[in-house]
C-alpha positions, 0 to 999 in steps of 0.5 A, a space after each residue: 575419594 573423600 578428597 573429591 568433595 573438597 576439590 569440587 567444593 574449592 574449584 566451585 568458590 574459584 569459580 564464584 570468585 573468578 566470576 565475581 571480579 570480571 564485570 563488562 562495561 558497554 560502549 552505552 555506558 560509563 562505570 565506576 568502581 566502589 569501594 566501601 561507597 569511595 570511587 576507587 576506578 572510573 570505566 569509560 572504555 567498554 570492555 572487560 574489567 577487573 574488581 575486588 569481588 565482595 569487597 568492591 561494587 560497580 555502579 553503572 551510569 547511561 553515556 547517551 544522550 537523555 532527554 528531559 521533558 520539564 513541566 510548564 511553567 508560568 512566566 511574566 516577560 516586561 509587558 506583564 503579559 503572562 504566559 505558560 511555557 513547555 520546555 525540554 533538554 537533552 543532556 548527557 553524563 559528561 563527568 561521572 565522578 563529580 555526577 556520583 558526588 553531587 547525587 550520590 544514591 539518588 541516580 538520574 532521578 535526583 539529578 533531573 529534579 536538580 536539573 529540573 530545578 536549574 532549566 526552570 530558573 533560567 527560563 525564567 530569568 532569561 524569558 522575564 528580563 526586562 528586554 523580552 515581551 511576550 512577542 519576542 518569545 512567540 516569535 523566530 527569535 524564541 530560537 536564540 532565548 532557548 540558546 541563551 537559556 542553556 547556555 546559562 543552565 549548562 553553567 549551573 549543570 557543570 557541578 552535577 557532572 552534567 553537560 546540556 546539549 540542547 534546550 528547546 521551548 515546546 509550546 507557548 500559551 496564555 493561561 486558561 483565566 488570561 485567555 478569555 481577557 485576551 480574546 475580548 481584547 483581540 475581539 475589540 482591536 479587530 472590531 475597531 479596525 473593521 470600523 476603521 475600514 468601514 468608516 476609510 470606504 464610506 467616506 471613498 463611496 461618498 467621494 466617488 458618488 459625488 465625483 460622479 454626481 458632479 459628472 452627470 451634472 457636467 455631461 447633462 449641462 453640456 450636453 444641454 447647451 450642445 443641444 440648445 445650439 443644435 436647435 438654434 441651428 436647426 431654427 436658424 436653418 429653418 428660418 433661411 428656409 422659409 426665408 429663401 421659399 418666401 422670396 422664391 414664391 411668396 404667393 407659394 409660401 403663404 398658400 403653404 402657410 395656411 395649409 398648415 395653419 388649416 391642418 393644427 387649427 383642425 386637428 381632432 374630430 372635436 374641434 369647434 372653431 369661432 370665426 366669422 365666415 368672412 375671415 381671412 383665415 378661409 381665404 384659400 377655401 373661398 375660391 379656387 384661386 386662393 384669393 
């Protein structure tokens, strides 16, 4: 009976100890094994593992792919426009050795303020080189900036055991004292092009108006001899008229004549003539022959 307590006593340890030297590693994850704080076996492959208990930890690290949002930065491409850029990268743990040697305890958080660090020069060097403007970063070949940006950076990652996937510029704005500059620059350009504008269609409206005054002057000078040649017909007309009733019947035409002098030299109920009686203005009134 007193051998009972033992034997459970012995086969609780053996269980302690058998659980304490299996450890899983996830197909999410990469582990290395510590000894002392020395790497003694690196776990890539997910599944059951071994390790020494007590003597040995396992340290686990995240085998996805991260992301990571870094702070706005102020930079100044060649045409000293400055601006603010917001930025990310995702990266992943492609070395896990050399990520424990270069942040040893820190863990991801150190290794982000590192990367942090490393993004942030880059995006400066390659944003403030002497062949971008700050119309190159705004525009479609931004695409081709982030790639050159983490290219250079994935250079630099390479010695904390990490690989960047992909960088990509967020969001590009002036700073809040630049922005007021700006708009008043802006402001004064289009000002300036509307007068431009303003100034091309006044001097087209000058020139329609006097194409067109130069047209009614035309058309009203022609239009005026037409009309002046149109009255010399009718009084040429007129005239071989009169001329062909005088020599049909010239006593006839005469009669005519005075009838129609009597008529405008009477015309009105005030009308106050003096002239003798005897003239020969009433010849056709003297008589019934008219003579």
């Amino acid at each position: 009976m007193k051998k009972l307590p033992i034997f459970i006593a012995v086969l609780f340890v053996a269980a302690v100890l058998a659980f304490s030297s299996f450890f899983v590693v996830d197909e999410r994850q990469k582990a290395l094994v510590l000894q002392f704080g020395q790497i003694k076996a690196v776990k890539e492959e997910p599944g059951l593992s071994f390790k020494i208990p007590f003597i040995q930890d396992v340290v686990y690290y995240d085998d996805r792919i991260l992301s990571l949002e870094t702070p706005e930065i102020e930079v100044t491409p060649s045409d000293d426009r400055r601006l603010l850029v917001d930025s990310f990268a995702r990266y992943r743990i492609a070395d896990v050795v050399k990520f424990r040697q270069a942040v040893s305890t820190g863990g991801i958080r150190l290794a982000e303020d590192r990367l942090k660090g490393i993004l942030n020069a880059q995006l400066r060097e390659v944003l403030g080189a002497d062949t971008i403007t700050s119309n190159t970063i705004i525009s479609a070949e931004r695409a081709s900036l982030a790639l050159r940006i983490r290219d250079k950076s994935r250079i630099e990652a390479a010695s904390l055991g990490i690989d960047i996937m992909d960088v990509r510029l967020k969001q590009t704005f002036l700073p809040e004292q630049n922005l007021e500059a700006t708009f008043a620059r802006m402001r004064a350009e289009r000002e300036r092009e509307a007068a431009d504008e303003r100034a091309r269609g006044a001097e087209a409206a000058q020139r329609v108006r006097a194409q067109a005054d130069r047209t009614v002057v035309e058309l009203k000078s022609d239009a005026g001899r037409q009309a002046e040649i149109t009255r010399g017909e009718a009084d040429a007309e007129k005239n071989r008229i009169y001329a062909d009733a005088y020599g049909a019947d010239p006593d006839f035409f005469e009669f005519y004549r005075s009838l129609d002098a009597y008529r405008k030299g009477l015309n009105g109920e005030n009308t106050t003539m003096v002239i003798s009686p005897d003239s020969e203005f009433f010849d056709y009134l003297k008589s019934n022959s008219g003579r």
